[in-house]
Structure formats: structure tokens, C-alpha cells
C-alpha positions as CSV (number, residue, x, y, z in Angstrom):
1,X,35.8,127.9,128.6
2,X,37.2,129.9,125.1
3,X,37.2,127.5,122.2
4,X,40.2,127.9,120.8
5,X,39.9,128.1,116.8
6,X,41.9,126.8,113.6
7,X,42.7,128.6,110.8
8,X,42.4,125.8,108.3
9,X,44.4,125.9,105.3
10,X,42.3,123.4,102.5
11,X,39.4,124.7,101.9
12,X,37.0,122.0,102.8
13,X,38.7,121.9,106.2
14,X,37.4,125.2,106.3
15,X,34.0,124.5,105.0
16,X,33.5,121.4,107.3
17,X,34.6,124.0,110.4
18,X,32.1,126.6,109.2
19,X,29.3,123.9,109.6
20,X,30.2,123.3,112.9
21,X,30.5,126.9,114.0
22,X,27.1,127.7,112.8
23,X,25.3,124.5,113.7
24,X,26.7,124.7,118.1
25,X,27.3,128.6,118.7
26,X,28.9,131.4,117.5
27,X,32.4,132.7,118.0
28,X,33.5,135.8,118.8
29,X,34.8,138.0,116.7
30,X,37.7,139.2,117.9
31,X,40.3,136.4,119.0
32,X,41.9,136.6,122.7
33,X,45.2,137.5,123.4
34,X,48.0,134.6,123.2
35,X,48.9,133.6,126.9
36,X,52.5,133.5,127.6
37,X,52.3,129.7,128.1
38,X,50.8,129.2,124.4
39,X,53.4,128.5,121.3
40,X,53.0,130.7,117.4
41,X,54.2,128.8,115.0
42,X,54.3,130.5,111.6
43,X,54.1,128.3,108.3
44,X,56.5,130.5,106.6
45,X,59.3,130.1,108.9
46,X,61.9,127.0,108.6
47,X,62.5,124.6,111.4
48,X,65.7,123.6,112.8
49,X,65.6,120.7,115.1
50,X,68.1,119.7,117.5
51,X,69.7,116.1,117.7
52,X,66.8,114.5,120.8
53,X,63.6,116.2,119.0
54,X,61.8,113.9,116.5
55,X,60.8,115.7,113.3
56,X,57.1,116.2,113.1
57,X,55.1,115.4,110.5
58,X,53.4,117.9,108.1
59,X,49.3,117.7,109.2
60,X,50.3,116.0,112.4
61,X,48.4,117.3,115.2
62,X,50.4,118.0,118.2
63,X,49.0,117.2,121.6
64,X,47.5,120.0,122.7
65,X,46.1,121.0,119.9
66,X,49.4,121.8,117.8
67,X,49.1,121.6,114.0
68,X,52.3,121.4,112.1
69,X,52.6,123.7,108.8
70,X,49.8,126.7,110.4
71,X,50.0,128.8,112.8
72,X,48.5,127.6,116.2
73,X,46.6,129.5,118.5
74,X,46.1,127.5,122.0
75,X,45.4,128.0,126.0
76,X,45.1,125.9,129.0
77,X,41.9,126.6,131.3
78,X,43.0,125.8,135.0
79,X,39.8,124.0,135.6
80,X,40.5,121.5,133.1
81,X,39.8,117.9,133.8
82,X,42.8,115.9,134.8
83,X,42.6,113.9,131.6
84,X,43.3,116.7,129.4
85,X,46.7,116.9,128.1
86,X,49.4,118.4,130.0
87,X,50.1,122.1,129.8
88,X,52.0,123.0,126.7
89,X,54.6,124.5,128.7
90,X,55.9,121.6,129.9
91,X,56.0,120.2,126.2
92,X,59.4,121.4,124.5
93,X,59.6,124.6,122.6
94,X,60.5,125.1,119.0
95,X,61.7,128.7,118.1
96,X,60.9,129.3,114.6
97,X,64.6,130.2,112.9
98,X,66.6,128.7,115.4
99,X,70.0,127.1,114.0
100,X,70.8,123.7,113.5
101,X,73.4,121.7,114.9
102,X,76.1,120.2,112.6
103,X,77.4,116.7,113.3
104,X,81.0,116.3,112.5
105,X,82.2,112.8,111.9
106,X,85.9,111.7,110.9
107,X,86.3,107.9,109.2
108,X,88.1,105.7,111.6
109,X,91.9,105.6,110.8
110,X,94.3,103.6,112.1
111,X,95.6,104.2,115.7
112,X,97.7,103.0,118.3
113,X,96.5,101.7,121.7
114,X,99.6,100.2,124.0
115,X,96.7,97.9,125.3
116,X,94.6,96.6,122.5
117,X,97.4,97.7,119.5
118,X,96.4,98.9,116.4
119,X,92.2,99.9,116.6
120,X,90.5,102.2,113.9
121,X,89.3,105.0,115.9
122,X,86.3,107.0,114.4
123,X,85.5,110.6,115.7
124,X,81.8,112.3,116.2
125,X,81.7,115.5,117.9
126,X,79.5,118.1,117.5
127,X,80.5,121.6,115.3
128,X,80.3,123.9,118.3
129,X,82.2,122.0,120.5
130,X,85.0,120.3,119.1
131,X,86.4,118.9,121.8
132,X,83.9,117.3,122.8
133,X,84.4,114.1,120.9
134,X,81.9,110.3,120.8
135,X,85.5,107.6,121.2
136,X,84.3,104.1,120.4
137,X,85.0,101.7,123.4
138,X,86.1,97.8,122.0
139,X,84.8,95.3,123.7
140,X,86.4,92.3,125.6
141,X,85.3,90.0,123.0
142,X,86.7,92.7,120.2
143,X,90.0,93.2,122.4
144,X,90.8,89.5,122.4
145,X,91.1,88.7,118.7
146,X,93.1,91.6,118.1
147,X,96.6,90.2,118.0
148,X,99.3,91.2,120.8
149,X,101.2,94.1,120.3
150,X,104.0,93.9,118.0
151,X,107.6,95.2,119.3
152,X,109.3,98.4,118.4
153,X,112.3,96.6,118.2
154,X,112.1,95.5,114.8
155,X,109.8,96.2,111.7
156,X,110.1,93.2,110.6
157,X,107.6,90.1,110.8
158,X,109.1,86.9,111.5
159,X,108.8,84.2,109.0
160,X,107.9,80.5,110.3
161,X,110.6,78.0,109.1
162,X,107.2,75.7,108.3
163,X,106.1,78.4,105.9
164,X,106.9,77.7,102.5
165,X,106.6,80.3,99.1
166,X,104.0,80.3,96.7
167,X,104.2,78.3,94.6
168,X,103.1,80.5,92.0
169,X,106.3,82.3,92.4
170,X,108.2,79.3,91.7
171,X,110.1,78.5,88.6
172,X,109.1,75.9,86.6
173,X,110.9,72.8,85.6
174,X,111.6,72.1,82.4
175,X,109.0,68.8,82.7
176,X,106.6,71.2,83.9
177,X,107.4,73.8,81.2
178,X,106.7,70.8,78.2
179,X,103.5,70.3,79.8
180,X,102.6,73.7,79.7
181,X,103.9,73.8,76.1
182,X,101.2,70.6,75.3
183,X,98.2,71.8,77.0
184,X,98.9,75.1,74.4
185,X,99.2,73.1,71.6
186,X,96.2,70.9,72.6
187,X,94.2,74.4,73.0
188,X,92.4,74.6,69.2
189,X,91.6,70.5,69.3
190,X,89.7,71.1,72.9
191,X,88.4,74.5,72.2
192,X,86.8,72.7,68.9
193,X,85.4,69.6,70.7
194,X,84.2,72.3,73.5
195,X,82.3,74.1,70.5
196,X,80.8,70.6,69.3
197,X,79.3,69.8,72.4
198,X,77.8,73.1,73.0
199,X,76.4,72.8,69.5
200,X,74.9,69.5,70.5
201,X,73.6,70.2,73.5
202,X,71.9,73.7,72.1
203,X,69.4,71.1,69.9
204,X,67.5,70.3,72.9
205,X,65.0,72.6,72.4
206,X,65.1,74.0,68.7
207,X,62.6,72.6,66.4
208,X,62.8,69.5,64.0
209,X,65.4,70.2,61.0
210,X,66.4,68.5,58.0
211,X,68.1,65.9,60.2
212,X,64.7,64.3,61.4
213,X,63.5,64.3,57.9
214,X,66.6,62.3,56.3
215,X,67.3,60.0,59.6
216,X,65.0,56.9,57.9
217,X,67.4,57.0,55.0
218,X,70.3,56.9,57.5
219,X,71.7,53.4,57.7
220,X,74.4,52.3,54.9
221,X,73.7,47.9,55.0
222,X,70.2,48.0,56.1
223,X,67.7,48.9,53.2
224,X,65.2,52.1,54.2
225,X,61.5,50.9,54.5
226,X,60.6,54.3,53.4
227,X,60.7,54.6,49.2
228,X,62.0,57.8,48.1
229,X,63.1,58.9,45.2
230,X,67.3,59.5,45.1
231,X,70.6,59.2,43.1
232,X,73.4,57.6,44.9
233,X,76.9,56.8,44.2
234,X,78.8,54.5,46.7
235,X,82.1,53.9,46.3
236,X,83.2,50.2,48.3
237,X,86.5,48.9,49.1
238,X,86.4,44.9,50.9
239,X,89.2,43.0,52.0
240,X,90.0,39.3,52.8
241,X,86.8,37.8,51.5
242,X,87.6,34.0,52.1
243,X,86.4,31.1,50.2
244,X,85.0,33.5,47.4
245,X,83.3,30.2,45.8
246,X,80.9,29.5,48.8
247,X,77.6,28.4,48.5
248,X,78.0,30.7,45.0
249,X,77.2,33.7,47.0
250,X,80.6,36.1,45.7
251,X,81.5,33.8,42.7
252,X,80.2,30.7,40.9
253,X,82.3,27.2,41.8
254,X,85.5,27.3,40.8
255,X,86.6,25.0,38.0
256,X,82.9,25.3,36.7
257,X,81.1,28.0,36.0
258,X,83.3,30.7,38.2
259,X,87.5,30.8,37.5
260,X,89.7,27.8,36.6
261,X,93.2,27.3,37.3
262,X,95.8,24.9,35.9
263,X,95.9,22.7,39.2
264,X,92.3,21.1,40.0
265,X,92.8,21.1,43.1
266,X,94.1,24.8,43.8
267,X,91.5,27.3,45.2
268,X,91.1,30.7,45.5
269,X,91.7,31.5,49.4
270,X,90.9,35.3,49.6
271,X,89.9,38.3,47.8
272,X,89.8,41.9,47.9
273,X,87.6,44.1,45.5
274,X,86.5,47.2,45.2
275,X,82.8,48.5,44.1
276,X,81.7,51.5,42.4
277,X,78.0,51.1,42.7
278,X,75.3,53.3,40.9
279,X,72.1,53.1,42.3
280,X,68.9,54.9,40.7
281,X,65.1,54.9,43.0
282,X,62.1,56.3,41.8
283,X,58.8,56.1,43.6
284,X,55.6,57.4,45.9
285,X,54.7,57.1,49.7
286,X,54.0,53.9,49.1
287,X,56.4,52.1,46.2
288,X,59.7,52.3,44.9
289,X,61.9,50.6,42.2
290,X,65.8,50.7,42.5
291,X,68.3,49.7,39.8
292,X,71.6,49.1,40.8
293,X,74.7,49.1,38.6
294,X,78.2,47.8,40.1
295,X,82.0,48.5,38.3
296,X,83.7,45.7,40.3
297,X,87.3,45.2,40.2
298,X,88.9,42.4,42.1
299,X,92.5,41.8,43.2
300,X,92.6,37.9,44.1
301,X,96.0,35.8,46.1
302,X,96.3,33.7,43.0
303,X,94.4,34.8,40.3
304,X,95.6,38.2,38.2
305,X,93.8,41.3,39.3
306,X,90.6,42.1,36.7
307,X,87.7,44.4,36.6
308,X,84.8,45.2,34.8
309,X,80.5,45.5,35.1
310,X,79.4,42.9,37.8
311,X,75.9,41.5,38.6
312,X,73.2,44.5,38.5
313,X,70.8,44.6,40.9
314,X,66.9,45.4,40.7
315,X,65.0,45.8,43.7
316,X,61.2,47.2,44.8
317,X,59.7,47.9,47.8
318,X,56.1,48.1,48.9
319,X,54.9,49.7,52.3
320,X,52.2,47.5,53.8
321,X,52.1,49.2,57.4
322,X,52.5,52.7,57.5
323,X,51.6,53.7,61.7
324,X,53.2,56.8,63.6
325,X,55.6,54.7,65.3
326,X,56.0,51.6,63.5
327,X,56.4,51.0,59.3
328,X,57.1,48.0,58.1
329,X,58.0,47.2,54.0
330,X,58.5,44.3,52.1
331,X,61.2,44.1,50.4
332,X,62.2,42.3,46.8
333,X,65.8,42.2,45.4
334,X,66.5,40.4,42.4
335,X,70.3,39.8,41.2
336,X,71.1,39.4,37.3
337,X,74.2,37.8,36.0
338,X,75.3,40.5,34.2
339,X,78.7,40.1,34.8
340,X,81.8,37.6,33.7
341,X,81.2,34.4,36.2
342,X,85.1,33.6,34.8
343,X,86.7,36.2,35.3
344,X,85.1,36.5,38.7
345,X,83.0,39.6,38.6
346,X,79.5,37.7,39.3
347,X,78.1,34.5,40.4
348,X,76.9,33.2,37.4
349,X,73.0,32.9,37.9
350,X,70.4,34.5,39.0
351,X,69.1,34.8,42.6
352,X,66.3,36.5,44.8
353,X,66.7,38.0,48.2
354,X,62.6,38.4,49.6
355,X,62.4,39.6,53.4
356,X,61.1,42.5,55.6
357,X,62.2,45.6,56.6
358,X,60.9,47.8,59.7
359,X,61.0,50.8,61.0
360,X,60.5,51.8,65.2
361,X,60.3,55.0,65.9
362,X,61.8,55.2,69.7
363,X,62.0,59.1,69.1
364,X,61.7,61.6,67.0
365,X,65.5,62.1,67.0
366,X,66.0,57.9,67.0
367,X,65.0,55.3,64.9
368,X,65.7,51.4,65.2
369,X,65.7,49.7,62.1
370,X,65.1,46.1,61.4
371,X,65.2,42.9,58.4
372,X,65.0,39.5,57.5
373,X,65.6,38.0,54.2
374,X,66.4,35.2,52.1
375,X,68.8,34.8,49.9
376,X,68.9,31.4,47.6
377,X,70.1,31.4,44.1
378,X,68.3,30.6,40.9
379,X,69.8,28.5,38.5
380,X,73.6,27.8,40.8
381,X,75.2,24.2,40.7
382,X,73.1,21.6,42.6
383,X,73.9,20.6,45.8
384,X,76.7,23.2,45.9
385,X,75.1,26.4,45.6
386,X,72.3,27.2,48.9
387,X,70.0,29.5,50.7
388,X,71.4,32.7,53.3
389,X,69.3,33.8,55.8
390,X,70.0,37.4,56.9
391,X,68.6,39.6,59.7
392,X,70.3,42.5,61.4
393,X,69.4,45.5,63.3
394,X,70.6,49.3,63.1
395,X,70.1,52.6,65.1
396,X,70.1,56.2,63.6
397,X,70.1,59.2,65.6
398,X,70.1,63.2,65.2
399,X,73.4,64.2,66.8
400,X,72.6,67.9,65.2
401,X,70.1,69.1,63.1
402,X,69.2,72.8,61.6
403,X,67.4,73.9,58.8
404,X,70.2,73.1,56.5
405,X,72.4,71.0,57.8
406,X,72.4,67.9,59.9
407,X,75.0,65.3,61.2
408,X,73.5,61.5,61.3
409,X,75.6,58.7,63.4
410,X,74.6,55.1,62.6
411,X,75.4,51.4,63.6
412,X,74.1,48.3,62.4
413,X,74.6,45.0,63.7
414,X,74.2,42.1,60.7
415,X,73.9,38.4,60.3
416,X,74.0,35.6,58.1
417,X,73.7,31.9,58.6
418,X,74.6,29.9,55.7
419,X,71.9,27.1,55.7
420,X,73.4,24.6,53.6
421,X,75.7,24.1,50.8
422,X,79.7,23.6,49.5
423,X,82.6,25.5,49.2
424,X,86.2,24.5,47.7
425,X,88.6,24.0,49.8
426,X,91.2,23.0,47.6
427,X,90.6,18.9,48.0
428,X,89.1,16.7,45.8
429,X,85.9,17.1,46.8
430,X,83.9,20.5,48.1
431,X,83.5,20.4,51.9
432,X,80.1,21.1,52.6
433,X,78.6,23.6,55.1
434,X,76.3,22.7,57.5
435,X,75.4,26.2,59.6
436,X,78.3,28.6,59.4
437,X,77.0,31.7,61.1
438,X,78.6,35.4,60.5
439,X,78.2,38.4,62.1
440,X,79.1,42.1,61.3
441,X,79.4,45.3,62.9
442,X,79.0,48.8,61.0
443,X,79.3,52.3,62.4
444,X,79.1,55.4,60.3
445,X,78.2,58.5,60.0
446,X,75.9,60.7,57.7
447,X,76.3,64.5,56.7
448,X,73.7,66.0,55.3
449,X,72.9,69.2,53.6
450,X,70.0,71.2,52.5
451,X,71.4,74.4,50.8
452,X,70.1,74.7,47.2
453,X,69.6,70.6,46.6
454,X,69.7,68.0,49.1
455,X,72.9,66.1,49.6
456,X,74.0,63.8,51.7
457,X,77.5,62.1,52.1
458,X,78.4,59.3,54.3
459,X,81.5,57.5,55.7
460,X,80.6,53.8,56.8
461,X,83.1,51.2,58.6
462,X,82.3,47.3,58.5
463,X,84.5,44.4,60.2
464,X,83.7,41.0,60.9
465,X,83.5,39.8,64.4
466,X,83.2,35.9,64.2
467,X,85.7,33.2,63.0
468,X,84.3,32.9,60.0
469,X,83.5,35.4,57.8
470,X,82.7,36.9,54.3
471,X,85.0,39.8,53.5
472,X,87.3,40.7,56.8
473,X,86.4,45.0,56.8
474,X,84.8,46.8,54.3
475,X,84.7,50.6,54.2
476,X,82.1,53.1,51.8
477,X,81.9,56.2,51.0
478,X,78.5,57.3,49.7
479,X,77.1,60.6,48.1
480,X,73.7,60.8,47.7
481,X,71.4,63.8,45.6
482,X,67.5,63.3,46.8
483,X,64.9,64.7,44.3
């Protein structure tokens, strides 16, 4: 049997054949004439292919020894086993240069069929023969939810009398117009609370700002168990502060040391005033001292309105727990009767005010602050004059924070309990008090502001939500420099 041979077209096919020659037998040298039943495929030449040939692959060998991208050389020996390929013949035969088919296709467009009705209708045929078109065949299933034909008779498509118009298309009422006209005019108030809330939920992830640092100074009633150092100027406007005379605590008893009137037995039954308080705190980590200097002017039922300096205040504080979480103070405030008991712009004496102040850290954009003091005065009217307890709790939180500004929300809830003592009622004698317990609420709200110097300013609200009470409301406005 000839062994047919490969011209190789890498070299190390070539090398790799040369091996094998030289190692089993030798070839001859001149190769045999092509039998008629053998294919030549030349490397040069292009391929056209028509529609039911695959492509073959370049380096695929062919069975029978068919190489794609050389040219091939093969014969069949008629005494070759059965499980030898089958002759090439039989194979198909590509003819090097032969042309290619074109495939022709049209896009479906729309077309009429009197038993389906309108079907797109796509057209493949081949370039040679034209007519000799590939027509889509619908289905049953496709046929049936194709609607029914529509008749010639008219071009027109009926209207249900259930259908009704858009109501888009519809002209508005005049109602409906004024509602229109509100939501527009309600567009820049909702497009600025829009902008708020996607400026407070944005803090989620950015890192702590100049809110987190001021939120222990945040509350407006409740002292701050952290000392600092700070200028602040608080402007206070009360209203409805009954029996001003009780237990000394607003003014000293009247007809004795605080105002007289004509009548014995008239009283003073409310009082509005209005502070300007100048407040001064120097200190460390650890210890602070505030002085506190009031301008008090008061506008009485009975009395003629009056002003002037009222009681200063001094007060220190000393940390004595300092933990991550938890810091609590004590807390010393000492009141000096600096101003006119008679004209009703002090008490008269002097009093203390000891307690506790603490500090919770719940997060580190919320704090819960906490006291509890004692007030009793110092040198008041025997058996009139008597000891406050106070205690009240407050909660300060980052509602946005950056590296220059922050905005601060507060409450505070406060309490007193008068423990014992007098007040005038207008009678003979004072009727005396024997637990009279007053609570207060205060929201505000604190803005702060880190630019060149820190600032703060804040807007607080107080009313009274007991029977008894001292002043009604109360409302401040403080502005704050921290150094």
C-alpha cells in the first residue's frame, strides 16, 4: 500500500514527519499520480460553500485524510479493511472558486389573508431563483388570537357605548384647576422639606462633625456636666408667673422684705418679666466657674412695671466621673441678692442650689442628660421661705452635622416640688404649702457654626403642664461664642 504524504506547512510539523520517515522506511521520490477519485485543494484559492455544507475548520483534518488550508494528496487501496473510512468520492466535493449563493430576505410587512386577516409576511428566497420563495405558515394557536376580519364596508372602528375618554383629555373644573394652582404654590415649601430630609438622611455615613462635639452643651434648662469655657448671652421673656411671693423663690414676702401695697391684704397675683442674662465660664476638663449677671424687668397686674440688675448668680462645677459612656458632675450654684427685693427684681437673701448633673451617652449622635438639686434659701423669712427640690431630664441629638455647621434639637422635661413653706394669698394670714408639685416641658433647637469662631444660637420654648405652676411659658433666645 502507497503511503500517501503531507506537505506540512509549520515547520516542526515538518521536522516531526522527517523523524518518522527516516526512523520506518523511505519514500519514494517521485509522488504517484492523483487518481480521479482523490480531491486538490489549493491553499491559495477561496472557498465558497453552499447553504447544507458546514464550514470547516482551518487545521481540521478531514476524514480521509483531508487537511483544510494545504493542499491534499489522497488514494483509496481496494483492499482496504472495511473499517477504513469510506471512499472520498462518496464524501461531497468542494471546487476551489466556485460561487456562493446569496440569500435574499425581505422584512415581514403587513398583508392581507381573507382567512387569518392581517399577518406580517416575511420573504427568503434564494438570488438565483427568485421565485422560489420560504412563506411562513401561522399556526392554529397563532391563527386564533388574531382578531376576525374586519369588513370592507366601513373604515371605521366601532366605539363601545361603555367606553369612556381619557380622562387626560378632559377639561378641568374650576375646583380641580384651584387645586392644581395650590400644589404649584406648595412646590418651593415641599421641594425645601424634600432637600432637608435628603440632607439628613446623607449623615448616616459621614464622619463625626462639629455637631457631636457641641451636643453636651446642647440643652437650654439643664446645666452641661461638661465645663467649658464660653460667653453667652440669653435673652428670656416669662409670662403669668403666679404667686411671685412663694416660698421666696421669685420675690421676697410681700409687705416685708419684697413689695408693699397700700391694702395689707392685696397681693400680687401674676407676673411677666423679661431677662437679659450674661453669663461668663472659664475652666479645664475637669472645673469650671460661671458668673452670671441678669437685667430683669418686670411688668406686674398691680404693681407699675420696673427694671433693673437682679440677683447674680455664681456657680462651679467639678467632674467626679468621667467614663466613655457615662459623666457625672456636681454641681454648686450660689444666688446673691444683688438686686432691689422692693422693687421686685430679687428675693432678698441669699440661697444655694447643690445637686448632680449626668451625662449618658446612648449614641454618639444622642445624649440623655440628667439632675437633681436643692434649692433652700439662706437668710428668707422663717417659716415662710422653704426648700425646692428639682430633677428633670433632657435629650440632645445630631439632626445634621458637617465640619462647620450643625443643627441640634433638644427637649427637657423638668420638675419641682415645693417641700414646705407660705405664700400670700391675699388673706390675713399666708396659706402654707404642703407639696405643690410642677412640671415643665422644653423643646428647642440649637444652630451651630464653626466658620472662623465657634457660635452657636438657640431658640428654646417652655410651658407648664400642671395646675400649678411657676411662670405659664417662657421662651429664650441664646447666642453663644465658645473659646
Amino acid at each position: 500500500m502507497t503511503i500517501p504524504r503531507h506537505v506540512t506547512l509549520r515547520p516542526l510539523i515538518g521536522l516531526l514527519f522527517g523523524f518518522a520517515v527516516g526512523a520506518f522506511g523511505s519514500v519514494s521520490a517521485q509522488d504517484p499520480p492523483v487518481p480521479t477519485n482523490q480531491r486538490v485543494m489549493s491553499a491559495e484559492a477561496p472557498f465558497s460553500w453552499t447553504i447544507d455544507d458546514p464550514q470547516p475548520i482551518e487545521g481540521l483534518l478531514l476524514p480521509g485524510g483531508v487537511a483544510v488550508g494545504e493542499t491534499v494528496v489522497a488514494e483509496m487501496d481496494p483492499e482496504a479493511s472495511t473499517n477504513a473510512p469510506a471512499p472520498l468520492a462518496s464524501q461531497p466535493t468542494y471546487v476551489a472558486d466556485a460561487p456562493r449563493p446569496r440569500i435574499l430576505f425581505q422584512p415581514a410587512v403587513p398583508t392581507w389573508d381573507p382567512a387569518a386577516g392581517t399577518i406580517l409576511k416575511p420573504t427568503v428566497h434564494l438570488a438565483d431563483d427568485p421565485a422560489a420563495e420560504i412563506l411562513p405558515t401561522p399556526a392554529p394557536s397563532f391563527s386564533e388570537q388574531i382578531p376576525s376580519a374586519i369588513p370592507d364596508t366601513s373604515d371605521r372602528i366601532p366605539i363601545t357605548e361603555d367606553l369612556q375618554p381619557d380622562r387626560v383629555w378632559v377639561p378641568a373644573g374650576a375646583s380641580e384647576r384651584f387645586e392644581a394652582f395650590r400644589n404649584r404654590r406648595r412646590k418651593p415649601l415641599a421641594n425645601l422639606f424634600d432637600n432637608a430630609v435628603r440632607a439628613m438622611r446623607s449623615q448616616s455615613g459621614r464622619d463625626l462633625g462639629v455637631g457631636v462635639e457641641r451636643l453636651p452643651f446642647a440643652l437650654f434648662e439643664i446645666d452641661a456636666s461638661q465645663p467649658s469655657n464660653n460667653f453667652r448671652v440669653r435673652f428670656e421673656s416669662a409670662s403669668d408667673w403666679e404667686f411671685a411671693d412663694r416660698v421666696e423663690y421669685f420675690w421676697s414676702r410681700i409687705g416685708k422684705k419684697g413689695p408693699e401695697f397700700a391694702n395689707p391684704l392685696t397681693f400680687e397675683p401674676s407676673v411677666d418679666y423679661q431677662d437679659i442674662r450674661l453669663s461668663f465660664e472659664v475652666g479645664g476638663k475637669k472645673f469650671s466657674a460661671t458668673t452670671e449677671i441678669p437685667l430683669r424687668f418686670i411688668d406686674p397686674t398691680i404693681l407699675s412695671n420696673t427694671g433693673g440688675m437682679g440677683d447674680m448668680v455664681l456657680t462651679t462645677k467639678t467632674v467626679m466621673i468621667d467614663g466613655d459612656s457615662l459623666q457625672l458632675t456636681q454641681v454648686l450654684r450660689n444666688q446673691l441678692p444683688t438686686g432691689s427685693a422692693k422693687r421686685g427684681l430679687g428675693n432678698g437673701h441669699v440661697s444655694m442650689e447643690p445637686g448632680f448633673v449626668a451625662r449618658y451617652k446612648w449614641s454618639d449622635r444622642t445624649l440623655i442628660h440628667n439632675e437633681l438639686k436643692l434649692w433652700f434659701p439662706i437668710g428668707g423669712e422663717p417659716g415662710f421661705s422653704g426648700p425646692v427640690l428639682r430633677y428633670g431630664m433632657g435629650f440632645a441629638n445630631v439632626l445634621y452635622d458637617s465640619d462647620t455647621f450643625a443643627i441640634l434639637p433638644t427637649f427637657e422635661i423638668v420638675g419641682w416640688s415645693i417641700l414646705t413653706g407660705q405664700k400670700s394669698v391675699g388673706a390675713v394670714n399666708p396659706q402654707s404649702i404642703d407639696g405643690e408639685n410642677i412640671i415643665n416641658l422644653y423643646p428647642g433647637v440649637r444652630f451651630v457654626s464653626d466658620r472662623r469662631r465657634l457660635f452657636e444660637v438657640g431658640i428654646s420654648g417652655g410651658a407648664s403642664v400642671t395646675e400649678r405652676h411657676w411662670y405659664r411659658s417662657v421662651l429664650r433666645l441664646d447666642l453663644r461664642w465658645t473659646f
